[in-house]
C-alpha positions as CSV (number, residue, x, y, z in Angstrom):
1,X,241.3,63.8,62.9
2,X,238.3,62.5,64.5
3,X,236.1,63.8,61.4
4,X,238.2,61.9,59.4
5,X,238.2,58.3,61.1
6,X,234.7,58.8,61.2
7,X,234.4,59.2,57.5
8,X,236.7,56.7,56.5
9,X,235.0,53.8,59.1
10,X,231.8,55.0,57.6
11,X,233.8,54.3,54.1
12,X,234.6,50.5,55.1
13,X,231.1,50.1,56.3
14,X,229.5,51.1,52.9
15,X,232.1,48.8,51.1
16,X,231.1,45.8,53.6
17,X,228.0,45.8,52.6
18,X,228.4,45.8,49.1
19,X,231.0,43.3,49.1
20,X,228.7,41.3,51.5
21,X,226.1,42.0,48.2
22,X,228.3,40.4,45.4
23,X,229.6,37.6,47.9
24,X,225.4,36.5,47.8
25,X,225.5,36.7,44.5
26,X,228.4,34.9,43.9
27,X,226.7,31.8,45.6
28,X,223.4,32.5,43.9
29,X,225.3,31.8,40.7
30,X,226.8,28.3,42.1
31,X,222.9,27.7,43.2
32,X,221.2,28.1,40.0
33,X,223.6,26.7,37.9
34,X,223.1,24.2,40.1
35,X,219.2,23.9,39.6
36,X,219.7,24.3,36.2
37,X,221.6,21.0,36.0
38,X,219.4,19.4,38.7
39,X,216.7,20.0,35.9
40,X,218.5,18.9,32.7
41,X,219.0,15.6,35.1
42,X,215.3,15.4,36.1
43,X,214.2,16.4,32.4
44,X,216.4,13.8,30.7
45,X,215.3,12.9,27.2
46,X,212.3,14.5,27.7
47,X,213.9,17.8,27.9
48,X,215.3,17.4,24.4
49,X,211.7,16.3,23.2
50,X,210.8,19.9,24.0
51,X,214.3,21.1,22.8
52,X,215.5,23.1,26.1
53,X,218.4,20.9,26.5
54,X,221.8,22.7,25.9
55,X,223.1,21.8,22.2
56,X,225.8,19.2,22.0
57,X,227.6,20.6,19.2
58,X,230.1,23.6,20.0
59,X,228.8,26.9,20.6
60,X,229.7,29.6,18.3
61,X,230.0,31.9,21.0
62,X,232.5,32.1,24.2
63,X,231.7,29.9,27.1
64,X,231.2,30.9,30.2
65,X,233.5,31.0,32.9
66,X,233.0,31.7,37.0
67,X,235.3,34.8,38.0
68,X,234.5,37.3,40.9
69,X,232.4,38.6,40.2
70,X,230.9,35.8,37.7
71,X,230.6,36.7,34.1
72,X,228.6,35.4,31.3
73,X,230.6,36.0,28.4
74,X,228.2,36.7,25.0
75,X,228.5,34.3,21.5
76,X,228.3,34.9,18.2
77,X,224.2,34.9,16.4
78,X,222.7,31.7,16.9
79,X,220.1,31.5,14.0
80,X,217.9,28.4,15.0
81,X,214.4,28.8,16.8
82,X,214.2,26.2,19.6
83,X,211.4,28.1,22.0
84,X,207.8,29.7,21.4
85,X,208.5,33.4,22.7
86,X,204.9,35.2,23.5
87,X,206.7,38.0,21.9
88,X,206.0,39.2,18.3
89,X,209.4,39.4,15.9
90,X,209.2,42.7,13.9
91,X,209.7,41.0,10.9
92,X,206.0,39.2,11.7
93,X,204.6,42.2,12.6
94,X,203.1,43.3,9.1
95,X,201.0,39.9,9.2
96,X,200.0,40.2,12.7
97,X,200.2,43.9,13.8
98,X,200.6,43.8,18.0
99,X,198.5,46.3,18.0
100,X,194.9,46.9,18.9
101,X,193.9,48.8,16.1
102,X,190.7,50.4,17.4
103,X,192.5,51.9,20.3
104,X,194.1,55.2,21.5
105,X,196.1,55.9,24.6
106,X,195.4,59.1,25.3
107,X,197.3,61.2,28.3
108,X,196.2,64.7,28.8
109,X,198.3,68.4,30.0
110,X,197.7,69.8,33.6
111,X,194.3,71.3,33.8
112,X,193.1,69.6,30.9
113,X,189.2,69.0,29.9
114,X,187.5,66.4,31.4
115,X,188.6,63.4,30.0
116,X,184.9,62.0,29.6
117,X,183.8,64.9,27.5
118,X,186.2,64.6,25.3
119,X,186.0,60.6,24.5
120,X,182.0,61.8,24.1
121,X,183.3,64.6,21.5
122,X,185.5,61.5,20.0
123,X,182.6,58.9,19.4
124,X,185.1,57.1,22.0
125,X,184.8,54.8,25.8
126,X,186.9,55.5,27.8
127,X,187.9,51.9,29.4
128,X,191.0,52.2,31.6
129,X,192.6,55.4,33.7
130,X,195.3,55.9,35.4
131,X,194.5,59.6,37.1
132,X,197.3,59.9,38.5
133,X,198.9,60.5,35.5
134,X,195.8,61.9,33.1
135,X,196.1,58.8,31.0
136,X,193.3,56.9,29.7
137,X,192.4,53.9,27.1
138,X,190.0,55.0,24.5
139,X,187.8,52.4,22.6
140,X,186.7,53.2,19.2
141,X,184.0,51.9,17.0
142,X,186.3,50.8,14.5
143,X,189.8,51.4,13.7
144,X,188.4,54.1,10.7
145,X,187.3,56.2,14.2
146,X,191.0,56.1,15.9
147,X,192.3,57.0,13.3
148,X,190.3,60.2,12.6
149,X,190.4,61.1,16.5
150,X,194.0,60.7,16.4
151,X,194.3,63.6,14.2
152,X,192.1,65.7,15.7
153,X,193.9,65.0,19.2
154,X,197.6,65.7,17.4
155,X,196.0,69.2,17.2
156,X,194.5,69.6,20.5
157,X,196.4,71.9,23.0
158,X,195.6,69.9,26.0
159,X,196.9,66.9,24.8
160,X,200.3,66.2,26.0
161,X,200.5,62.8,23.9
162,X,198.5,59.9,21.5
163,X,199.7,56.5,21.5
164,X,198.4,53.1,20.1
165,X,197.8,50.5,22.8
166,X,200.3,47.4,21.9
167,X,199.1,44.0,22.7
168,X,201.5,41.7,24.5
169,X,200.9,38.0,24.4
170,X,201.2,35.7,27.2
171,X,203.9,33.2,27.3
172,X,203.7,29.3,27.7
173,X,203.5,28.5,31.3
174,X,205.7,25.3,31.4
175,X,205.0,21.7,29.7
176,X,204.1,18.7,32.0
177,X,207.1,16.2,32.2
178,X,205.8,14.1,35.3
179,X,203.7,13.3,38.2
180,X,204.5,13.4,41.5
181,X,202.8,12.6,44.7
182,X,205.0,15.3,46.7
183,X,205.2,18.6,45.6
184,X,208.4,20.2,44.6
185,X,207.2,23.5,45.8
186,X,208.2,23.0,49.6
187,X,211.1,25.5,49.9
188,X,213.9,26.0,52.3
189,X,212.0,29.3,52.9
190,X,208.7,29.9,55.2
191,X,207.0,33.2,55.4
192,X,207.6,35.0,58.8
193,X,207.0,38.2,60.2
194,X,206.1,40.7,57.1
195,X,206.7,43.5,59.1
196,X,209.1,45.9,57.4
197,X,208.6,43.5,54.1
198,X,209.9,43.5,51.0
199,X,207.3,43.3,48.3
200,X,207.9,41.7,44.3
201,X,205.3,42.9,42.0
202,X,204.6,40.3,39.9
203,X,202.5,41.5,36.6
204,X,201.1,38.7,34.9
205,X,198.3,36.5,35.4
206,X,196.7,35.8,38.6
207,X,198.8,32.9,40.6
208,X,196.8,29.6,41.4
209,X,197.7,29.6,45.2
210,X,195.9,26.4,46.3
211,X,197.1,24.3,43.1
212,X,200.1,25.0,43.5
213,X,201.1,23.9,46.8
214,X,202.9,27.3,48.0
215,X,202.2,28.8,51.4
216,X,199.1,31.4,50.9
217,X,201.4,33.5,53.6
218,X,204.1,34.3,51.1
219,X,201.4,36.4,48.9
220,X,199.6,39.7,49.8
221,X,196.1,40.0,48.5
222,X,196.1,40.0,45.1
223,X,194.6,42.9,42.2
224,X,193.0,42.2,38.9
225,X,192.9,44.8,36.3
226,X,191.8,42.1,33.4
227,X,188.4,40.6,34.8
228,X,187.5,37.7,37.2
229,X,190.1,35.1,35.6
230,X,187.8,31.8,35.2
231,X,190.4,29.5,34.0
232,X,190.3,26.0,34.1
233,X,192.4,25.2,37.9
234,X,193.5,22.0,36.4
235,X,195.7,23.8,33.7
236,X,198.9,25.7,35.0
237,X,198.8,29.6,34.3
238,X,202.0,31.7,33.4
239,X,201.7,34.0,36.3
240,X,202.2,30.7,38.7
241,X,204.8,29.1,37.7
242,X,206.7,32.6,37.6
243,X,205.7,33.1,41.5
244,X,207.5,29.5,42.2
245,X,210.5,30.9,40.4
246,X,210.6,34.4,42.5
247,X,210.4,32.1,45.8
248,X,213.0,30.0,43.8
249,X,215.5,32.3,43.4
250,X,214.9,34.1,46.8
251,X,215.4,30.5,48.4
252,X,218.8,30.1,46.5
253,X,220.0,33.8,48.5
254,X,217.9,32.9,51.6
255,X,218.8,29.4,52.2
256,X,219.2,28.8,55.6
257,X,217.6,31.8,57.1
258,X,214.7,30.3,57.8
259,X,212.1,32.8,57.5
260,X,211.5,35.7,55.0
261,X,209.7,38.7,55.2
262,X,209.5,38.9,51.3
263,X,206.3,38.4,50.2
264,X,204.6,38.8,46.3
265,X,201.9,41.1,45.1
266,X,200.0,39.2,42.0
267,X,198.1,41.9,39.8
268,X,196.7,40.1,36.8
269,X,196.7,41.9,33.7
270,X,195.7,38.7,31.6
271,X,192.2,37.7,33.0
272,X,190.9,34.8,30.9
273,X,192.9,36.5,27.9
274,X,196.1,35.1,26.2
275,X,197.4,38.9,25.5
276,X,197.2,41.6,27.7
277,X,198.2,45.3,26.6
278,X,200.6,48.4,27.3
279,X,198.1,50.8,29.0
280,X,197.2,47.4,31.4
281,X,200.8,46.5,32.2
282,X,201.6,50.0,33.1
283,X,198.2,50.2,35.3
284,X,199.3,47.4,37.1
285,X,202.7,48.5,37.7
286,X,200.9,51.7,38.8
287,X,199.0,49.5,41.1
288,X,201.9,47.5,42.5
289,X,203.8,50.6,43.6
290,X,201.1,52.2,45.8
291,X,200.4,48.9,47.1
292,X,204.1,48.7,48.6
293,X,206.2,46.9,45.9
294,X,209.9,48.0,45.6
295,X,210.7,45.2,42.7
296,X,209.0,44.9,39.6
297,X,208.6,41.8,38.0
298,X,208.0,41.9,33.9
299,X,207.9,38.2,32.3
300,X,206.5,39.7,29.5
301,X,207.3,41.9,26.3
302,X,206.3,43.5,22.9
303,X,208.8,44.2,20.0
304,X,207.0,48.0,20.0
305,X,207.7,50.8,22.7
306,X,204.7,52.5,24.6
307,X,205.5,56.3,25.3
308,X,202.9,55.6,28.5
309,X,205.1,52.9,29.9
310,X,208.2,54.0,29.6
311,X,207.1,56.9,31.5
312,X,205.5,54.7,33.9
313,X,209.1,53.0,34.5
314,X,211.1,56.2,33.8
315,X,209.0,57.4,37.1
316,X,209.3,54.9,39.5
317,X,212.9,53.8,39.1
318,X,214.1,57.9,39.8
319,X,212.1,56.9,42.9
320,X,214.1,53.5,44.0
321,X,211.7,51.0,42.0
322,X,214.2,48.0,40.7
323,X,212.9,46.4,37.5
324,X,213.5,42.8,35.6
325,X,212.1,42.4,32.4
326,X,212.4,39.3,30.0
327,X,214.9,39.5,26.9
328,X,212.6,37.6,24.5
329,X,212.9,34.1,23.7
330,X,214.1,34.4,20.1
331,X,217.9,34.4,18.7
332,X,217.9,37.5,17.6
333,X,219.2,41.2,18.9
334,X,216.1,43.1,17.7
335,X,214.7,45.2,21.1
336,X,211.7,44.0,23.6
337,X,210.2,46.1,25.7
338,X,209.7,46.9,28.3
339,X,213.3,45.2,28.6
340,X,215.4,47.3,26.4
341,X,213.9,50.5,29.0
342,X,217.3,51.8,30.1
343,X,216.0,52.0,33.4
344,X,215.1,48.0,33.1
345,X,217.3,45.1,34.1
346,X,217.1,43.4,30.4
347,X,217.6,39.8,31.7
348,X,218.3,36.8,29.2
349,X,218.4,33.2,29.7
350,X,221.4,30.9,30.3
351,X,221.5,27.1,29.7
352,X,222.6,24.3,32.1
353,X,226.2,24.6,30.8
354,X,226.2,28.7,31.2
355,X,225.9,29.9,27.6
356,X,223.6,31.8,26.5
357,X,220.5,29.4,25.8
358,X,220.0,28.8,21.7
359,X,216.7,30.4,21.8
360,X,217.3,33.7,23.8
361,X,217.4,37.2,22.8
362,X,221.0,38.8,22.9
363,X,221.3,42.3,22.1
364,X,223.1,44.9,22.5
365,X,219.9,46.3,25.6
366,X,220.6,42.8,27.5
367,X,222.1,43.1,30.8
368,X,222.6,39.9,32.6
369,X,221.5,36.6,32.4
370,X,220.4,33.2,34.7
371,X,219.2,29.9,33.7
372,X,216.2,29.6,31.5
373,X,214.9,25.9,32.8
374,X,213.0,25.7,36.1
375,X,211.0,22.6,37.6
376,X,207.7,23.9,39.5
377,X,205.2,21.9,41.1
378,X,201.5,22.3,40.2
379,X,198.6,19.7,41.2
380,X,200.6,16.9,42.0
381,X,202.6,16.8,38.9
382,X,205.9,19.1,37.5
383,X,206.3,21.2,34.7
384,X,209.3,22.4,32.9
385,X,209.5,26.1,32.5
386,X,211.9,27.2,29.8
387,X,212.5,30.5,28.5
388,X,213.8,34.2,29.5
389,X,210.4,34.6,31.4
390,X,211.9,32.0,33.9
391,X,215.2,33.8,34.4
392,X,214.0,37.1,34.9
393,X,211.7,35.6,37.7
394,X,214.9,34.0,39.3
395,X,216.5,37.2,39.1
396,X,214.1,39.2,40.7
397,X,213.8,36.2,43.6
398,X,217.3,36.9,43.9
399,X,217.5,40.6,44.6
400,X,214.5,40.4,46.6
401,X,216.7,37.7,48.8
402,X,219.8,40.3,48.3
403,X,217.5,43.3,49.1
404,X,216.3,41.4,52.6
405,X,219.9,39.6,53.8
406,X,221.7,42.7,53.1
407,X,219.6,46.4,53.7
408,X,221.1,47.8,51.1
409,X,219.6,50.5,49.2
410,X,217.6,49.7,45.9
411,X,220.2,51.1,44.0
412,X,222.9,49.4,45.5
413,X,221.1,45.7,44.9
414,X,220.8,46.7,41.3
415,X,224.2,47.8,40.8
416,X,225.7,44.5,42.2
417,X,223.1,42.3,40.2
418,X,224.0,44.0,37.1
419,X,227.4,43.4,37.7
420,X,227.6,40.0,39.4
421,X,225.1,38.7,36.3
422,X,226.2,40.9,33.7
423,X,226.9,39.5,30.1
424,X,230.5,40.6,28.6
C-alpha cells in the first residue's frame, strides 16, 4: 500500500510540473502577442513601408484562436513575397547553386588514414575538423579537382561518407525605424548567480555587446570559427539582434524573477562573411555543446540537407540537446534545414494578429510558431526585426526561461513547447 502512494504522489508530482510548464507558456503566448502589437503600434506606417504589417484583407487561412493549451491554426498557401529570407528557394537554386563548388566534406571510418595524407594524395587543404567525429572540409583547386576526388573517395574503404559543403546566407539584421536616447534593451531580467546555468547556443554572427546596451554578464565568452569579425560597430549585425530576442523571450517567462542564471554562448560562424556554411554551422554547434550549452539556437537555413549536420543534431538531441531552427521566410512549404531535422523544433513566424505572417514558410516539417516582429535597441536607435529568424530566437528565450522556472528535463520543455506553440 505504501509502494503504491508512493508511486502515485510521485505521479502527481511529475504532472505538476508539467502542467506548471504549459501554464508558463500559456502566459508567454499573452506576452508576445503582446510585444508583437506593442511593435505594429511603435512601427506604425513605417512598418507597412517595410511590409511586416499584418495584411488588412482576409486571410485565406483559419485565424487563430487562444485555447489551453494555445493553438495556431495553419491557412491555406499565401503566394505573395513580403520579406527577404537569407535562404535560397530551390527553384533559384540552378542560377545560384548554394553550394561551394570547390569543396568536399569528407568524414572518415574508425581507424582511418590520416586525414592530412590523404587531402595531400587529393591535391586538397584541409581547412576545418571536427576530430571528434573524423570530419574535415577539403579545399580544392577548382571545382574540376572535387569532382575527380569525389570519385576516387566514393571508392575508398575508409571513407564512411562525401558531402558538398552548402552555403547558408546570413539574414537581414533588422531595418532602422528610430532614434532613441534610452535604450530599449533594459530588461525586466539581470544576470545573477550562473551557478548551475542554463546556457543558449547562439550560432550566428558574433553579438556587438557594447553597442547594444545589454549587460556583458548575460554572455559567456564568446568563440569564432569564421575569422576576427571586423565589421563596421556602427551597423547592427544578425547575430545581435537575435541575442536581444533570446533575452526577450526569456524575460516574457522570467518576468518578475528578478535574476537569471541563463546566460548565451555567441560562436560566430559568419566572420566578416555574409554566408557561412554546413561543415561551419555544425563545428560550432560542436563547439557550443562541449562548452555547456543545453539549447541550440539556429536563425539560419539552406533549402539543401548536409548528411554532416544532421548527424551533428541527430547526436546531440539523443543526448538532451533542445533545438530551434528558423522555418524560412518565404510562403512556400518547400523544406529548410536544418529546420525540417526531425529532431529540430521547425519554428515559423506569426503576425501581430496570430496568423501565420504572409511571408513565412508553412510546411508540412513546421512545428510551432511566435511573432515574427521584434524592436531591439542598438546605438541609441531601434530596429525592427521581422522574419522567422526573430521567432525562433523568442522561442528558444522562452524555453530557456521554462527550462530555469521549472527544472524540468530537456525533454519535458520540448514536449510542452511543441505543444503549447504548435500549429494545427
Amino acid at each position: 500500500m505504501d509502494d503504491r502512494k508512493t508511486k502515485r504522489k510521485t505521479l502527481d508530482m511529475k504532472r505538476s510540473r508539467i502542467s506548471n510548464v504549459e501554464i508558463s507558456l500559456l502566459c508567454l503566448l499573452f506576452l508576445v502577442t503582446a510585444i508583437a502589437l506593442k511593435t505594429s503600434r511603435e512601427t506604425g506606417d513605417r512598418e507597412k513601408r517595410v511590409n511586416v504589417a499584418a495584411e488588412s484583407s482576409p486571410s485565406p487561412r483559419n485565424s487563430t484562436s487562444l485555447e489551453c493549451p494555445d493553438q495556431v491554426r495553419p491557412r491555406q498557401p499565401i503566394q505573395t513575397i513580403t520579406g527577404n529570407s537569407g535562404i535560397l528557394r530551390p527553384e533559384t537554386s540552378k542560377s545560384a547553386p548554394n553550394y561551394l563548388p570547390n569543396e568536399l566534406i569528407l568524414k572518415l571510418g574508425p581507424g582511418a588514414t590520416n586525414i592530412d595524407e590523404l587531402a595531400f594524395s587529393l591535391r586538397a587543404q584541409v581547412t576545418g575538423r571536427i576530430d571528434t567525429l573524423d570530419a574535415y572540409r577539403l579545399q580544392f583547386a577548382d571545382a574540376a579537382d572535387a569532382s575527380a576526388a569525389r570519385e576516387q573517395l566514393a571508392a575508398h574503404t575508409e571513407v564512411d561518407s562525401v558531402d558538398s559543403n552548402y552555403a547558408i546566407s546570413l539574414p537581414p539584421a533588422g531595418e532602422m525605424v528610430t532614434s532613441t536616447s534610452e535604450s530599449s534593451a533594459r530588461l525586466p531580467i539581470r544576470p545573477g548567480d550562473s551557478g548551475g546555468k542554463l546556457v543558449v547556443g547562439l550560432i550566428d554572427t558574433a553579438v556587438q555587446i557594447q553597442s547594444s546596451g545589454l549587460d556583458e554578464s548575460f554572455f559567456l565568452p564568446s568563440i569564432s570559427l569564421a575569422g576576427e569579425s571586423r565589421v563596421n560597430p556602427d551597423s547592427l549585425r544578425h547575430g545581435t539582434s537575435m541575442a536581444e530576442t533570446i533575452l526577450q523571450g526569456l524575460s516574457a517567462v522570467e518576468a518578475g524573477q528578478g535574476d537569471t542564471s541563463v546566460r548565451i554562448l555567441s560562436v560566430d560562424v559568419y566572420g566578416d562573411s555574409d554566408a557561412t556554411t554546413s561543415f561551419q554551422v555544425a563545428e560550432g554547434i560542436v563547439k557550443a555543446i562541449e562548452k555547456g550549452a543545453t539549447i541550440i539556437n539556429l536563425s539560419l537555413g539552406t533549402d539543401r540537407d548536409s548528411s554532416l549536420l544532421r548527424q551533428v543534431i541527430e547526436d546531440a538531441h539523443a543526448q538532451g540537446i533542445i533545438f530551434f531552427a528558423a522555418a524560412g521566410n518565404e510562403p512556400v512549404t518547400a523544406a529548410t534545414y536544418p529546420a525540417a531535422y526531425s529532431e529540430v523544433v521547425a519554428v515559423t513566424a506569426t503576425d501581430d494578429q496570430g496568423n501565420i505572417a504572409t511571408y513565412a514558410n508553412y510546411g508540412d516539417f513546421v512545428d510551432v510558431g511566435a511573432p515574427g516582429t521584434v524592436v531591439v535597441s542598438y546605438n541609441g536607435n531601434s530596429y525592427l526585426v521581422t522574419g522567422t529568424s526573430a521567432s525562433t530566437a523568442m522561442v528558444s528565450g522562452a524555453a530557456a526561461g521554462l527550462g530555469e522556472k521549472t527544472r524540468s528535463p530537456a525533454s519535458k520543455i520540448e514536449e510542452a513547447v511543441r505543444k503549447s506553440l504548435r500549429l494545427d
